[in-house]
C-alpha positions in Angstrom: 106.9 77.1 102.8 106.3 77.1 106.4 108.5 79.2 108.7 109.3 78.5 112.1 111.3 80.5 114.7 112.8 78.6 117.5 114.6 79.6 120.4 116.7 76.1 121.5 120.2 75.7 121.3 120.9 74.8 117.1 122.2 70.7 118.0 119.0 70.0 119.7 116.8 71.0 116.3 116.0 68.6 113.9 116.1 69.3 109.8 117.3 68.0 106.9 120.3 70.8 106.9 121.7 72.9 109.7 123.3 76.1 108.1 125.9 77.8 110.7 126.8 81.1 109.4 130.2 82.4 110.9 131.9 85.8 110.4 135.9 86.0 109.8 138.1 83.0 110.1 136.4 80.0 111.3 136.7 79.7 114.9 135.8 76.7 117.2 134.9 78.2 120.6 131.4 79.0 122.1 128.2 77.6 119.8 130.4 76.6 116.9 133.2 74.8 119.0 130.5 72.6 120.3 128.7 71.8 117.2 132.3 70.7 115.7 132.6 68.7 118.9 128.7 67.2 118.7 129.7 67.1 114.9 133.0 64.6 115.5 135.0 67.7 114.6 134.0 67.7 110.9 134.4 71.5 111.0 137.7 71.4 111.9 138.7 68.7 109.4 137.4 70.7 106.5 139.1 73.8 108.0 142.4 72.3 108.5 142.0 70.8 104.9 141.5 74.2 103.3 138.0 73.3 101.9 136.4 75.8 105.2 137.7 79.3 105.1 136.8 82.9 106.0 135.7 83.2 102.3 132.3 85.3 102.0 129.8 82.8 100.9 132.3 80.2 101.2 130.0 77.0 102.3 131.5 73.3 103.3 128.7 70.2 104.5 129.8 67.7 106.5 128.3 64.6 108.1 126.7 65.5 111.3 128.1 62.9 114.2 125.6 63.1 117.0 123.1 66.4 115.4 119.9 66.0 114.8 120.5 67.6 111.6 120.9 65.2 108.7 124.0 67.6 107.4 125.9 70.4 108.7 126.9 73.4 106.9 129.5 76.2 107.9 129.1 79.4 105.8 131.3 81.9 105.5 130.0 86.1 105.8 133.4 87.5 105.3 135.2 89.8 108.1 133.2 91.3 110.6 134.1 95.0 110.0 132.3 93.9 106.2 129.0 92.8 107.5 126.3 94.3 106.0 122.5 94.3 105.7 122.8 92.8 102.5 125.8 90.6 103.4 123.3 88.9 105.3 120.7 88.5 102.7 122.9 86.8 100.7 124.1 84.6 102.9 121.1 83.4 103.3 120.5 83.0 99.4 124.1 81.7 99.5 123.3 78.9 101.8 120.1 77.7 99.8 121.8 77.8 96.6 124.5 75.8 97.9 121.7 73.0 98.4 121.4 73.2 94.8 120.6 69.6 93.4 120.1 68.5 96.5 117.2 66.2 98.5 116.3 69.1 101.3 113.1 70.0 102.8 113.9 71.4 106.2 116.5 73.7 106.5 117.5 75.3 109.8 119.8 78.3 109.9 121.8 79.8 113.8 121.5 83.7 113.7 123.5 83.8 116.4 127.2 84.8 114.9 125.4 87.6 112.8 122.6 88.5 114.9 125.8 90.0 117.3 127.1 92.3 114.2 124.2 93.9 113.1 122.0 96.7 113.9 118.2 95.3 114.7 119.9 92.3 116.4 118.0 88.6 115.7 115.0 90.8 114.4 116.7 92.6 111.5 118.6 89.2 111.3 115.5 87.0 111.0 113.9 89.4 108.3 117.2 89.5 106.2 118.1 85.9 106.0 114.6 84.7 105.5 114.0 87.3 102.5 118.0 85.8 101.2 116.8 82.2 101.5 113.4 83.0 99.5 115.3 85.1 96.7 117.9 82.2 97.0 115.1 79.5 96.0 114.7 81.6 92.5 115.8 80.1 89.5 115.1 81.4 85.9 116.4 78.2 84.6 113.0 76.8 85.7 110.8 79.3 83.7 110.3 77.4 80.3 112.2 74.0 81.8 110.1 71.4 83.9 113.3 69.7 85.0 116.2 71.5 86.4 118.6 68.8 88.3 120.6 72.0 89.6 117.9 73.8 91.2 117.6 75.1 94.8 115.5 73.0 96.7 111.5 74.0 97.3 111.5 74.3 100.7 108.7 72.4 103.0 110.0 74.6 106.2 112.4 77.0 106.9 113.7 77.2 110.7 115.5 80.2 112.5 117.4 79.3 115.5 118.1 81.5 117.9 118.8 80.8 120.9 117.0 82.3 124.4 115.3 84.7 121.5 111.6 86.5 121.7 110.0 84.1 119.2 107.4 86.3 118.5 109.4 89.0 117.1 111.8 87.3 115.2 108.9 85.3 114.0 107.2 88.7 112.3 110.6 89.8 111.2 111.1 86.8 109.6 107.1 86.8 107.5 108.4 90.0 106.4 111.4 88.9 105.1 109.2 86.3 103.4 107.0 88.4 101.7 109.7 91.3 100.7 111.7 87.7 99.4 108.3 86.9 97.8 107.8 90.2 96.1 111.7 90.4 94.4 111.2 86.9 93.2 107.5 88.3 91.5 109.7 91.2 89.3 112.5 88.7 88.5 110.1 86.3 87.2 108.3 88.7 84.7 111.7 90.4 83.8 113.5 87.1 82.8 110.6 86.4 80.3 111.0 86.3 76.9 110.1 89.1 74.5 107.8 86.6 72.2 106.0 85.4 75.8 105.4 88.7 77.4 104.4 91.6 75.0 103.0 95.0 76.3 99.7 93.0 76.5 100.9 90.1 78.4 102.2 92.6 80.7 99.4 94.4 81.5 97.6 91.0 81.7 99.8 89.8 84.9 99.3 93.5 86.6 95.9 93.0 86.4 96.4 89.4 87.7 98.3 90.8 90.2 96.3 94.0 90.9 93.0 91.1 91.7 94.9 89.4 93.9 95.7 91.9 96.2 92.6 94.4 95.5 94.5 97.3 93.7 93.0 99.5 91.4 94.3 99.2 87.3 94.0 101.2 84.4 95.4 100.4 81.3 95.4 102.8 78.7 95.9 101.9 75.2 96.7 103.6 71.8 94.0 105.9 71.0 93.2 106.7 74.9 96.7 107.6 75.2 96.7 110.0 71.9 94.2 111.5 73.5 95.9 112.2 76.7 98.6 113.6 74.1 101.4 110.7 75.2 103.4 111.4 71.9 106.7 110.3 73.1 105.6 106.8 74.7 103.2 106.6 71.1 106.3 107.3 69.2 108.7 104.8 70.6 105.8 102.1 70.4 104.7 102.9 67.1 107.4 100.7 65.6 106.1 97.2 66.5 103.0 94.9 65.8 102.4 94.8 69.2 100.7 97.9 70.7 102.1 99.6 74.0 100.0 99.9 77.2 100.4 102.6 80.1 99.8 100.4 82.7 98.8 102.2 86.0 98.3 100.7 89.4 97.0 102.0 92.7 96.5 101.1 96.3 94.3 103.4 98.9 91.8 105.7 97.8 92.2 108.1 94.3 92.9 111.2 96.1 94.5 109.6 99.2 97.7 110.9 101.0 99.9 108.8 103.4 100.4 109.8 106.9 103.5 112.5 106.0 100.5 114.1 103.6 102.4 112.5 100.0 101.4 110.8 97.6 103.9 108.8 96.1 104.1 107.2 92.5 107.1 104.8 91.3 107.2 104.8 87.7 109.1 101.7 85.8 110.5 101.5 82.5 109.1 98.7 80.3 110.3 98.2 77.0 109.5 94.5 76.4 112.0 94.5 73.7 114.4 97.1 72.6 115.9 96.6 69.4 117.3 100.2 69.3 114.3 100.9 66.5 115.7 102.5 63.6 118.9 103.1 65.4 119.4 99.3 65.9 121.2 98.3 68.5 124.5 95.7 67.8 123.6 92.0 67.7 126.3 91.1 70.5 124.0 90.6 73.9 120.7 92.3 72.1 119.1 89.1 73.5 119.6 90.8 77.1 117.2 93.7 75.5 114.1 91.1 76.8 115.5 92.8 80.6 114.6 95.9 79.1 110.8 95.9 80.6 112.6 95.5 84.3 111.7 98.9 85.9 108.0 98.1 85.0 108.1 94.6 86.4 109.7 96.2 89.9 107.2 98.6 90.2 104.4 96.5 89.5 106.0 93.7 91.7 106.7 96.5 94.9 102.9 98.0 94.8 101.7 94.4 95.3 104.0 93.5 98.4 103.2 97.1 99.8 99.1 95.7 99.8 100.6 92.8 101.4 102.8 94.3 103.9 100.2 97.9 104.9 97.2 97.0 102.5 95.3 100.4 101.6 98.7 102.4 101.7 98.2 105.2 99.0 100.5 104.6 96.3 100.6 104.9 92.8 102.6 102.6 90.2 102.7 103.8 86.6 104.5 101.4 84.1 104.9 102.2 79.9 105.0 98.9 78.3 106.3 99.5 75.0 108.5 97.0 72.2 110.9 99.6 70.4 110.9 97.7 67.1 112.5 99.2 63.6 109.3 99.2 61.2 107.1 100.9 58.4 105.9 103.1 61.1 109.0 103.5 63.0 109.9 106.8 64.9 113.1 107.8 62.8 115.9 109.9 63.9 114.8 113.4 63.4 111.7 112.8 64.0 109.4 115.6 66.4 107.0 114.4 69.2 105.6 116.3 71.7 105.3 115.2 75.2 102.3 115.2 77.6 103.3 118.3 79.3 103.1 120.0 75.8 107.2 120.5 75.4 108.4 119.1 71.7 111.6 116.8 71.9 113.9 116.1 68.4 114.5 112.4 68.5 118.1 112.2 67.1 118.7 108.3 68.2 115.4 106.1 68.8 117.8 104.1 71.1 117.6 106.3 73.6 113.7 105.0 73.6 113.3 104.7 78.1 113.6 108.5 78.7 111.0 108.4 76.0 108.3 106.5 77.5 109.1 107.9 81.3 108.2 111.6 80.4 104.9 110.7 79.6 104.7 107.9 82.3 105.6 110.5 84.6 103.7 113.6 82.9 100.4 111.2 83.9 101.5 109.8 87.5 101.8 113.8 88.2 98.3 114.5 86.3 96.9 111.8 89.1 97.8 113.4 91.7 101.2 112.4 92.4 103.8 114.4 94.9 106.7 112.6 94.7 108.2 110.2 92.0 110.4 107.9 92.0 111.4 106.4 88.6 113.7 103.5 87.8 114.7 102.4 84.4 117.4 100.2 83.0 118.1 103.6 81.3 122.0 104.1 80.0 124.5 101.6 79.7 127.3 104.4 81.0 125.8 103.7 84.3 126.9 100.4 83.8 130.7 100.9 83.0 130.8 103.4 85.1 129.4 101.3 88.4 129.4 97.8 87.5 126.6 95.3 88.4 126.9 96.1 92.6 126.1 99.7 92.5 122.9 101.4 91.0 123.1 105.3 89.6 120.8 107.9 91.5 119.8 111.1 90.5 117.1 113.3 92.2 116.1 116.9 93.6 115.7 118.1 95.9 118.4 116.8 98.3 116.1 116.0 101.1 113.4 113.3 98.8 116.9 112.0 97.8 118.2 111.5 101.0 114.2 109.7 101.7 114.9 107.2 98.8 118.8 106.5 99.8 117.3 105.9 103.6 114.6 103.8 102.1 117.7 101.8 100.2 119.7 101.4 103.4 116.5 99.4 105.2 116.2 97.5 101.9 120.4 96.6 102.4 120.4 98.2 98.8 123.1 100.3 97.6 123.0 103.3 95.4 126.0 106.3 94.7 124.3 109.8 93.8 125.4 111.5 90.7 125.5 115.2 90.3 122.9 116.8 88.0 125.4 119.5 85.9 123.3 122.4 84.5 126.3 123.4 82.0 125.0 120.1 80.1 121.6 120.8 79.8 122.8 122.9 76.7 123.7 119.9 75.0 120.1 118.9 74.9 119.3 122.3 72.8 117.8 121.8 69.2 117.2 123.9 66.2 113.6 122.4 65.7 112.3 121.7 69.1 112.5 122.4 72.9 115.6 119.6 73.3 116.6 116.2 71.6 116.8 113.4 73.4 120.4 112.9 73.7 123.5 114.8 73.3 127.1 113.6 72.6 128.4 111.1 74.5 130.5 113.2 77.0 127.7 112.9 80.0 125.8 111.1 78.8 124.8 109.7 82.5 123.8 113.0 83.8 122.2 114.1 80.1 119.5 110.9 80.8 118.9 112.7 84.3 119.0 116.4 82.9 116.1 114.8 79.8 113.7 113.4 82.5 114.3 116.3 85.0 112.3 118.4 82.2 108.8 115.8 82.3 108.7 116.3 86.9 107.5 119.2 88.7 107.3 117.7 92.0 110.6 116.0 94.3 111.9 113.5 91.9 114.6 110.3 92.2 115.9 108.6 89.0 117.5 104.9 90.0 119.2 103.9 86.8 119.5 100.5 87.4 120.7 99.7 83.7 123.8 97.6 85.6 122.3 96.2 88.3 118.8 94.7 87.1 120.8 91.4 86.0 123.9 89.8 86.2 125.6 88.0 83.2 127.5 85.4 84.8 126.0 83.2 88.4 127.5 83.9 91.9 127.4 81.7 95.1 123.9 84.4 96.0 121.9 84.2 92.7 122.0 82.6 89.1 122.4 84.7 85.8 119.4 87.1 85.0 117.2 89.6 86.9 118.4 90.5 90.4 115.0 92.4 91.9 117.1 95.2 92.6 115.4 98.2 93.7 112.3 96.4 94.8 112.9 96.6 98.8 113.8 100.2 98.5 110.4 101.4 96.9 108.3 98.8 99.2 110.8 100.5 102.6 110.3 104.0 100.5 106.6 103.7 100.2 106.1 101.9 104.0 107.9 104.8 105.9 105.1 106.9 105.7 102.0 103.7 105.6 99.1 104.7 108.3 99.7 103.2 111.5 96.8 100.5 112.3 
């Protein structure tokens, strides 16, 4: 798609579409007045017939009198005390959704009614909306499907107007949005694969796909390497299924390499292929969502390659645990004893509660390279999920100031995360008559348990993002279609930038 950045007033440019975003009730003064009056006063017409209202992601198209558009469309952003960072990317992903179906190769979006509201101005403006229309143009429909009529359209251009604007700027603002679009798009693809297409394998396959493509280093350690190393928990939880696991490990700078605040930072992802629950199966009801279980890898491993992208050579480390948890002869079975990397013995009481499992290790090794800091995100706990729904994402982490980094990092990413306390008085619950803990304990906490399990695999400052609500939604909205959302990507690419050597 190519991207374009103009400064002229939005009647005089010429695209299949012209998007107007416009923030509380419609009004019809300044730019928008006169596009209604250029228009034949279309936008009024659908206003005064109900069909245009101040509805966030509301969208009308209308015939566009004397434009050079072919169409015109009003979007709605909701009121104006409301506008966020991320209100704006989905706008934007609103807008090309809405094209769904539709014959449209040049689409034109104004910045102007936003570009007023938000901090950054037409820069931060530019970079959000183009990353919305990009994550927009993803459909999962179109993974295993050659034909899908309702479709976003693929996009020949995409033009920001913005009027009397530095071109430039909003022009490199806008390739960033791109690529951050780009990068979210790469980790909902993978996640919204099917278990029987992407094993532990087939994931480590694409990482090294992707690791060639943007010259990162891989390592992928398999069964008997990772015996050696003394993984016992990510062994155990694979151990169940025909298909082996993988620790897949990326990297980007030099081995011993530190970013320009002296850290080296690791994200570790979660990536159960396909969690069946193991021996402590999981309920038929929605266990075909269990193929979103490998998500946390696919982020990681999608956010190291835009960071090569965006700062190529910035020192990072990406450590995913591809695993299927699969009831078998060789299952791990409740009561079962493993012992970790870091030489502490857990009693597996419910082979369900398989993530925490796999990121101890995961995390065990990302500190054994080196690591400083960790970030780790895992569709971990499905109490995250009733208790925060599919707009908010969990966060634990110590100490308060790398978790005030991360939630920074999420703010510039127009991500949003609400920090839960770690409570010592449950680590108890954890205790076990045969080894150092179990891996769960009764329901009561069970949130803050998850956080309290992993806390005992990190020495180093440590964030958990338990994105077990947020990776995918179950039902479409006017931003994005049922399955994977990316969420979390922009926060570890922001995370793992704010410290990238100036060049």
């Amino acid at each position: 798609m190519k991207l374009r950045v103009v400064s002229d007033q939005p009647w005089d440019v010429a695209a299949d579409v012209l998007a107007v975003p416009f923030v509380g009730e419609p009004g019809f003064d300044g730019i928008i007045g006169e596009l209604d009056r250029r228009s034949g006063g279309e936008l009024h017409a659908v206003a005064d017939f109900g069909e245009l209202k101040a509805e966030r992601y509301g969208a009308a198209i209308v015939a566009p009198g004397q434009l050079r558009a072919g169409r015109l469309m009003a979007v709605g952003a909701g009121p104006a005390d409301e506008l966020t960072r991320q209100v704006v990317i989905r706008v934007g992903s609103a807008i090309e959704r809405r094209l769904g179906g539709r014959k449209v190769k040049s689409l034109a979006i104004w910045l102007g009614d936003l570009a007023d509201r938000i901090d950054g101005g037409a820069e931060a403006v530019a970079e959000l909306m183009a990353r919305g229309v990009v994550e927009g143009s993803f459909e999962p429909a179109g993974i295993y499907r050659d034909d899908v009529k309702s479709a976003p359209p693929a996009l020949d251009e995409l033009i920001l107007v913005a009027p009397g604007a530095h071109v430039a700027a909003l022009t490199r603002a806008a390739e960033r949005g791109v690529i951050m679009g780009e990068g979210a798009n790469l980790a909902r693809g993978l996640a919204n694969r099917a278990a029987n297409d992407v094993s532990p394998e087939v994931l480590a396959g694409e990482a090294r796909a992707i690791a060639e493509r943007h010259g990162l280093f891989i390592d992928v350690i398999e069964p008997a390497r990772a015996a050696e190393l003394g993984m016992g928990m990510f062994l155990a939880v694979g151990a169940g299924s025909d298909n082996p696991p993988r620790m897949i490990v990326l990297r980007s700078g030099e081995a011993g390499a530190k970013d320009a605040v002296g850290r080296k930072l690791a994200i570790v992802g979660k990536g159960v292929c396909f969690d069946s629950g193991g021996i402590s199966i999981k309920p038929a009801d929605r266990m075909e969502e269990m193929k979103m279980d490998k998500t946390g890898a696919c982020t990681v491993i999608a956010a190291i390659a835009t960071v090569a992208r965006l700062a190529p050579g910035t020192p990072l480390l990406a450590v995913a645990p591809a695993v299927e948890n699969m009831p078998g002869p060789h299952s791990a079975r409740p009561g079962d004893i493993v012992k970790a990397m870091n030489g502490k013995t857990v009693d597996i009481l419910n082979t369900d509660a398989e993530g925490r499992l796999i990121l101890g290790d995961a995390m065990c090794y990302a500190e054994k390279l080196g690591a400083s800091h960790i970030v780790d995100i895992a569709t971990l706990t499905g109490a995250v999920a009733r208790a925060l729904g599919d707009q908010m994402t969990g966060a634990f982490g110590a100490p308060q100031a790398w978790y005030d980094q991360v939630a920074a990092a999420g703010e510039r990413g127009a991500e949003r995360y609400w920090q839960l306390p770690m409570i010592e008085e449950y680590r108890a619950d954890l205790d076990s008559w045969y080894a150092d803990f179990t891996n769960t304990g009764s329901a009561e906490g069970g949130l803050v348990k998850s956080a309290l399990f992993l806390r005992e695999f990190v020495t180093v400052p440590w964030v958990h993002l338990d994105i077990a609500g947020t990776a995918y939604f179950r039902k479409k909205t006017p931003y994005a279609p049922v399955g994977a959302t990316g969420v979390a990507h922009a926060t570890l690419v922001e995370l793992a930038l704010s410290s990238a050597k100036k060049r």
